[in-house]
N, C-alpha and C positions, 0 to 999 in steps of 0.2 A: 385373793387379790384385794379382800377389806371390801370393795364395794357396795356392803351393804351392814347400815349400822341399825340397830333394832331402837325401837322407843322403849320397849315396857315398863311399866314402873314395879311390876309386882312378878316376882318369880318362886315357883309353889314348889313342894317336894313332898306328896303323898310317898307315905307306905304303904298302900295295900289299893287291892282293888276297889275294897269300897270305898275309899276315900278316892280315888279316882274318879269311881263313880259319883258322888257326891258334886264332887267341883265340876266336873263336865254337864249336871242336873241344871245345878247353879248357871253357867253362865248360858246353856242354852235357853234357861229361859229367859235371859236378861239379854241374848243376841251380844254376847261377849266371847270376842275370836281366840281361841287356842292355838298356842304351837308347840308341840310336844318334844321334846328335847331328850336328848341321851348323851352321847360322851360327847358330842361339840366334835367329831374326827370325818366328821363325812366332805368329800372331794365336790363339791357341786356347791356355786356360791349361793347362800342365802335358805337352802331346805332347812336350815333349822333359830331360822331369824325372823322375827316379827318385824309385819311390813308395817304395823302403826303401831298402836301401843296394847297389842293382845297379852292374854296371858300366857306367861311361858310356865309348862309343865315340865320340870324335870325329874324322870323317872329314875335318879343316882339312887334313891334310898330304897329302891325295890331289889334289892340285889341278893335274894337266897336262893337256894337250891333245893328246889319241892322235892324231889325225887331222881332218882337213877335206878334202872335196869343194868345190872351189870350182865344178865343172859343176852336179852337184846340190844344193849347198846340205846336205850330212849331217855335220856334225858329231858326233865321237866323243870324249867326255872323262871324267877322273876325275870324281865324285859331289862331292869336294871344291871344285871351281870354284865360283869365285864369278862367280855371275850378270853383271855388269857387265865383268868381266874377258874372260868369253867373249864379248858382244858387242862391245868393245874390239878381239879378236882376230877374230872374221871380217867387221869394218868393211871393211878394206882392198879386200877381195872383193869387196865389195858388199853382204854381207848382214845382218841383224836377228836377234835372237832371237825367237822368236814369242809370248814373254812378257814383258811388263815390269811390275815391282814398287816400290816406292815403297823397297824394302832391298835393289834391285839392286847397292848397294858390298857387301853382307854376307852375304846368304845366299846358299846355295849350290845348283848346281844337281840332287844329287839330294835334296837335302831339299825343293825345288819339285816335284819329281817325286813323291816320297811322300805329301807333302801333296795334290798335283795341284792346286796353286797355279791363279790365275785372272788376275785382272789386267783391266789398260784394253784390251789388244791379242786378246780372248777373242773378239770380235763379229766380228775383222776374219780371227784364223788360226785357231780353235776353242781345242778344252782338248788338255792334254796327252795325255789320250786316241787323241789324233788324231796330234797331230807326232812323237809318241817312237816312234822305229823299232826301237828293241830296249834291252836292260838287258843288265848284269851283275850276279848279284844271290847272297849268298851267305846261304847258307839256314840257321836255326839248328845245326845239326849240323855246319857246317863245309864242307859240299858245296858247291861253286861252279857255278851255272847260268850257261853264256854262251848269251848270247843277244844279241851286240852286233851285230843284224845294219844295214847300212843300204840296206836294199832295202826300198822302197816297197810293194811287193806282195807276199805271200808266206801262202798260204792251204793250208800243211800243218799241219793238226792243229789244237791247241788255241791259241791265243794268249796264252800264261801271262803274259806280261809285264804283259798290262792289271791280272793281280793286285794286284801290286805298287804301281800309281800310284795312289795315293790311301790306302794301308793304313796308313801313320803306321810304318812301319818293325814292324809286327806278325806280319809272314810271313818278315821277310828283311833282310836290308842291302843295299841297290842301291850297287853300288862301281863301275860305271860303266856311262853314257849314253851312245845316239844317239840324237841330233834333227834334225830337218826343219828346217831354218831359212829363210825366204823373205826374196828378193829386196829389198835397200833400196829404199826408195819415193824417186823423183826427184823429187816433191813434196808436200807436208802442205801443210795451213789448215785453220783452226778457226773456228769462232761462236759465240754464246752469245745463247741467245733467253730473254725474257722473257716469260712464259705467263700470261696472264688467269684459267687455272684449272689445278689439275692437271689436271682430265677432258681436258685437248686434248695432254696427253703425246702420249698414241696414237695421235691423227690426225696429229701433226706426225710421230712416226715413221715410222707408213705411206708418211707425205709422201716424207719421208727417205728408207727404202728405195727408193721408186720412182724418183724423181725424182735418185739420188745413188747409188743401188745398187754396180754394180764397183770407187768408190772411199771407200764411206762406212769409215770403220778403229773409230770411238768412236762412241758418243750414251750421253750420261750424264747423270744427272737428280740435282739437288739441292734443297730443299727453302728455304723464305726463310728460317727460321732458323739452317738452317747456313750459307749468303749471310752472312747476319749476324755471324756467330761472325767469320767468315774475316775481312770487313772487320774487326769491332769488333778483331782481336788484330792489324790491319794487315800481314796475310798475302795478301793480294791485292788490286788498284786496283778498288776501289769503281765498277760502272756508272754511268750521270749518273743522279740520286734521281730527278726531273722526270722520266727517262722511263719509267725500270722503275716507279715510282709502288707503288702496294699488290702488287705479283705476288707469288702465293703458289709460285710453282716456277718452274725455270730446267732450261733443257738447253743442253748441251754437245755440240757436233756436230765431229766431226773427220774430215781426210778424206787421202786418202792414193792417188798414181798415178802414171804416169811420164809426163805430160804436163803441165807448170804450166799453159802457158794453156788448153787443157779443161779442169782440173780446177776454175781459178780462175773459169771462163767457168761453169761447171756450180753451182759454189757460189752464185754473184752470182744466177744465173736465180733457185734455190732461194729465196736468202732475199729477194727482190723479190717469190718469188710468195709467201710465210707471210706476211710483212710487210703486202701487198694485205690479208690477211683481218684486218680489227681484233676480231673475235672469239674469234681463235688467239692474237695475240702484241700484248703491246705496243710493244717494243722489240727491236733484235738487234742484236748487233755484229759487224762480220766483220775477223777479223786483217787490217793491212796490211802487218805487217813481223813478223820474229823474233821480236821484242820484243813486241809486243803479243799473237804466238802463246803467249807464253811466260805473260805475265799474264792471260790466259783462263783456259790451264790451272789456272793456281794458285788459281783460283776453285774449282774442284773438288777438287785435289789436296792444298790444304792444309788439307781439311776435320777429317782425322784430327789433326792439331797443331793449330788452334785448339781440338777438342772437349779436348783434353789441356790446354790449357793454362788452357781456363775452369774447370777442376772434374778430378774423379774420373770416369772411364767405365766406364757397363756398354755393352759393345759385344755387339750380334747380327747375325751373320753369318748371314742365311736366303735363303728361295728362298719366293718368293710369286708368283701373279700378277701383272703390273705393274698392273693395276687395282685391287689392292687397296695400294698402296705408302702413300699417305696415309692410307686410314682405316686401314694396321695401326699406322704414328705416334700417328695421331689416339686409336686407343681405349687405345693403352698411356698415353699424355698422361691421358685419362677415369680410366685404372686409377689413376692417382696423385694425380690431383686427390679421386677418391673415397676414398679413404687416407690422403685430408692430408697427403700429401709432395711436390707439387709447387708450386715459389717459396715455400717455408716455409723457416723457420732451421735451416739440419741437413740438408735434403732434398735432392729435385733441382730443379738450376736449370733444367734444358730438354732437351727429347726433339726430336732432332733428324734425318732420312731425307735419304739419299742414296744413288747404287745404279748398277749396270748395266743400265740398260733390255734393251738387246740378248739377256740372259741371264735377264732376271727378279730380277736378285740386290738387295736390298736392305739397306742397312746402315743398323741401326735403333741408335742413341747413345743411352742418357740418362745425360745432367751433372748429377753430384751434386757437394755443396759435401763431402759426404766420404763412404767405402765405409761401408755401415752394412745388420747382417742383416734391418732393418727393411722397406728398402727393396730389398735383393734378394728376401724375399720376397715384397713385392708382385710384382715382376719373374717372380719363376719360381715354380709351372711356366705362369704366366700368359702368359707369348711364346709358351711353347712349344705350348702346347694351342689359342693363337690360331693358328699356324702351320698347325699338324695339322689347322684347321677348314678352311683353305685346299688341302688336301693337299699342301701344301710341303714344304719342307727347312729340319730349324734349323740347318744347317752349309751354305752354296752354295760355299764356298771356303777357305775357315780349318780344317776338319777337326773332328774330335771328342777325340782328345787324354784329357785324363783329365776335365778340366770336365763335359765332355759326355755323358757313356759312360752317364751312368744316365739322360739323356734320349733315348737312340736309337730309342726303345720310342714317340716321338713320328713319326718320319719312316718309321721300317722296320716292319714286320709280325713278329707274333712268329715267323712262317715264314720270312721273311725273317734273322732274328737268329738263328735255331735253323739256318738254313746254313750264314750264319758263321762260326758257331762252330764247325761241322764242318770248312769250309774249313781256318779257323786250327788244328785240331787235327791236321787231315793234315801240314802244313807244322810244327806248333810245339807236339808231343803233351805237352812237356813245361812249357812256358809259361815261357820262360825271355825270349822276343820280346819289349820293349818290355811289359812286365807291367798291366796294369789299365788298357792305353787302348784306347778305340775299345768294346772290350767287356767290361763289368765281371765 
């Protein structure tokens, strides 16, 4: 949205950890703020923008590749790697990264890590929580914590690393990663079904799990208006109209194993048995080649580019129930209709839901014909308090950043934020960390 434009006058590019170390020595003792930077791709305005004139670290020049297990799959690299790079690099091997992002050319992998990025592959390997085997992470004052270990089990002590992933670079700079990376899949296919209502999400889930369980990788739900957008900006092959007919939601089912003919044998049973119930689905289509896997996806994945290209976006990245995924569209839709700003001249043209069933994550758009404080106040703190009626999350994946920081007081407890605080002030007494994000 641009809202927030940065002072700096000086922007750093160490190589190495010592020199990381060095510059972090330096300004802690001069009480000079750091914001530690990576590829510039993260969804949350302001997490990687100085809020006065601190110093900006960009870790672009740390970008090798320490090491690879190709027995276990552990990968060790600079923070600076760019996501797409290091899947590039242990293809050969056989294996995957356990995250993929729609800026996998550009962003990099400890800024995924700080953020604790999410992605389509979260239902299939978990969150980074889980695959990141150790950090290196240098700590405001200069001190270098190693911790790059790549052993799977290791249950001495405290597990500090988890600090770190998710903190938005407010404890530390993680200057290098190990990860879990798993095995490439011998086979994918995908479908895409057409649902009678939303209510039958959940049962076709259920379905899904049971009936696809060790190789289901995706199930993703999109809403008919974002359907819409995608075709209307010709960003993905239009289903046949005649049989998706009025469906108001669509899922996305992908699947992933080392057997084609089981998996393909497994998917065909699946959707012959949804299909049988015309109360669940009205249509589905199941990939028959590359090509067709390819234009599924884009069903879902180019959802974010056509909402860009209709309008202006307020984007929410929360965490709800999946039962409530429609009516939390639906009542923010009511919120604007009751405010006179929705399909008005100047407003918004359309509120539009799409999400990771698997996780609960919900991506709530509304397309305005232009940014206006009119209509972000209807918007806030209107999501937010809807959210917190749900006891969700207003961040499931994008982070909090500085946009966010006066809303945290919606998902976390003030007990909750009065630890934080204490945490950050063990680690960062002087607040010199990445200044005013995460907590104001």
């Amino acid at each position: 949205m641009g809202k927030y434009k940065g002072q700096s006058r000086l922007v750093l590019k160490p190589k190495s950890t010592q020199e990381v170390s060095q510059i972090m020595k330096h300004c802690w003792e001069r009480r000079i703020g750091v914001v530690p930077q990576g590829g510039n791709t993260g969804l949350v305005e302001g997490g990687g923008v100085p809020v006065k004139d601190e110093v900006v670290l960009n870790l672009g020049s740390m970008n090798k590749v320490r090491s690879f297990d190709p027995v276990s799959g552990a990968l060790v690299a600079d923070a600076g790697c760019v996501l797409e790079v290091l899947s590039q690099h242990i293809a050969p091997h056989g294996y995957i990264m356990p995250i993929d992002l729609g800026a996998k050319g550009s962003c990099h992998i400890g800024g995924n890590v700080a953020t604790n990025a999410g992605g389509l592959r979260l239902l299939r390997y978990g969150s980074l929580h889980g695959t990141v085997l150790g950090l290196e992470v240098v700590l405001p004052d200069g001190t270098i914590i190693d911790q790059l270990s790549t052993l799977r089990k290791d249950n001495t002590g405290y597990d500090l690393k988890q600090l770190f992933i998710g903190a938005e670079g407010t404890l530390g700079i993680i200057t290098g990663v190990s990860i879990l990376t798993p095995p490439m899949p011998q086979s994918t296919n995908n479908l895409v079904l057409a649902l009678n209502s939303f209510e039958n999400v959940l049962p076709i889930f259920k379905k899904t799990r049971a009936r696809l369980s060790e190789i289901l990788s995706a199930f993703e739900y999109f809403d008919r208006n974002a359907y819409e957008l995608v075709v209307k900006h010709k960003l993905g092959k239009p289903l046949a109209e005649d049989e998706i007919a009025d469906a108001p939601a669509f899922v996305l089912v992908e699947t992933s194993g080392g057997n084609k003919e089981h998996d393909e044998a497994k998917l065909q049973e699946f959707l012959e048995e949804v299909m049988s119930d015309e109360s669940l689905v009205k249509t589905g289509v199941l990939a028959q080649a590359t090509e067709q896997f390819q234009q599924l996806w884009a069903l879902r994945e180019s959802i974010p580019e056509a909402v860009s290209k209709e309008g202006k976006a307020y984007k929410y990245d929360i965490s709800v129930p999946v039962s409530t995924f429609e009516s939390v569209v639906a009542k923010t839709r009511e919120r604007l209709q009751e405010k006179g700003l929705y399909q008005t001249p100047g407003g918004v043209r359309e509120v539009v839901g799409y999400g990771h069933i698997g996780d609960g994550n919900l991506h709530l758009n509304v397309v305005a014909e232009k940014y206006s404080d009119e209509i972000e106040a209807a918007l806030e703190p209107f999501v937010y308090e809807l959210v917190e009626s749900h006891r969700g999350s207003i961040s499931a994946e994008h982070g909090i950043g500085l946009m966010k920081a006066h809303a945290l007081h919606y998902s976390k407890s003030k007990e909750s934020i009065a630890l934080m605080k204490k945490i950050k002030n063990v680690f960062d007494e002087r607040g010199i960390m990445n200044p005013g994000k995460v907590l104001e």
